[in-house]
C-alpha positions as CSV (number, residue, x, y, z in Angstrom):
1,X,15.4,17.8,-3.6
2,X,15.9,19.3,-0.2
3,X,16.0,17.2,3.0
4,X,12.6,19.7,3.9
5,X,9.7,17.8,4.5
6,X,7.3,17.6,1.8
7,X,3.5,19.3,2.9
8,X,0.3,19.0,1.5
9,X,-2.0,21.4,3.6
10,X,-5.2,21.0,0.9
11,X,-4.6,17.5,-1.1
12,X,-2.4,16.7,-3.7
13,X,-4.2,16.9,-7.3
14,X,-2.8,14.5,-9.8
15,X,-2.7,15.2,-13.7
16,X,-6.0,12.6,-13.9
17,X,-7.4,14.7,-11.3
18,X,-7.4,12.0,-8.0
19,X,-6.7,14.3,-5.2
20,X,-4.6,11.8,-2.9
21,X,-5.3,12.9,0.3
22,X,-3.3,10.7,2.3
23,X,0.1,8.2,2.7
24,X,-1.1,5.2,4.2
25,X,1.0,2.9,6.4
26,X,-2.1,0.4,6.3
27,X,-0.4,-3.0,5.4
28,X,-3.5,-5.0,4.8
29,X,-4.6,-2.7,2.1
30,X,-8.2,-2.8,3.7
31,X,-9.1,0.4,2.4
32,X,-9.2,-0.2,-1.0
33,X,-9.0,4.2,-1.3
34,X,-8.7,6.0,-4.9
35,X,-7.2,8.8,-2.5
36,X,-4.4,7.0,-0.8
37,X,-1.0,6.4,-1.6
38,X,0.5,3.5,0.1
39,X,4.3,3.6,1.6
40,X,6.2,1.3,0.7
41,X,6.7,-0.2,3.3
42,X,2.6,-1.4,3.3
43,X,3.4,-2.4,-0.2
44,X,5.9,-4.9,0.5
45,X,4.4,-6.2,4.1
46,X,1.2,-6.6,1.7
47,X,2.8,-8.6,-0.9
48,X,5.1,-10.8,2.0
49,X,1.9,-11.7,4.0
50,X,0.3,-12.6,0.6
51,X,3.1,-14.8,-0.7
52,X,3.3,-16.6,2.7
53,X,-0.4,-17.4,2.5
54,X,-0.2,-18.3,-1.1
55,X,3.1,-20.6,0.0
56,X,1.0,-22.7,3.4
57,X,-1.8,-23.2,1.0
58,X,0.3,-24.5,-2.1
59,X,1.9,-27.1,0.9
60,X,-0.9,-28.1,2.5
61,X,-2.7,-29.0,-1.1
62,X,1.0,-31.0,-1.8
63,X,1.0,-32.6,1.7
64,X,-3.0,-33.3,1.4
């Protein structure tokens, strides 16, 4: 692969036929989009902010 960026003037259609419109950088995952790929960077902030939650809560049931 070239270091060319990679454009998509009209979607991108995938073999299932989803036309991903966009890469989104949204790191809540809010949108909840069948036509969205997330970075993965949003991926991991997702999953980080999750696990911490998922961590206070677990502590504060411990600590009661």
């Amino acid at each position: 692969m070239s270091n060319k960026a990679f454009k998509v003037k009209h979607g991108l259609e995938l073999p299932n036929g989803v036309a991903v419109e966009e890469f989104s950088t949204d790191t809540t995952l809010a949108g909840n989009s069948d036509n969205a790929i997330p970075t993965e960077k949003a991926v991991k902030t997702y999953a980080d902010t999750k696990a911490s939650l998922e961590d206070a809560v677990a502590m504060s049931i411990a600590l009661g």
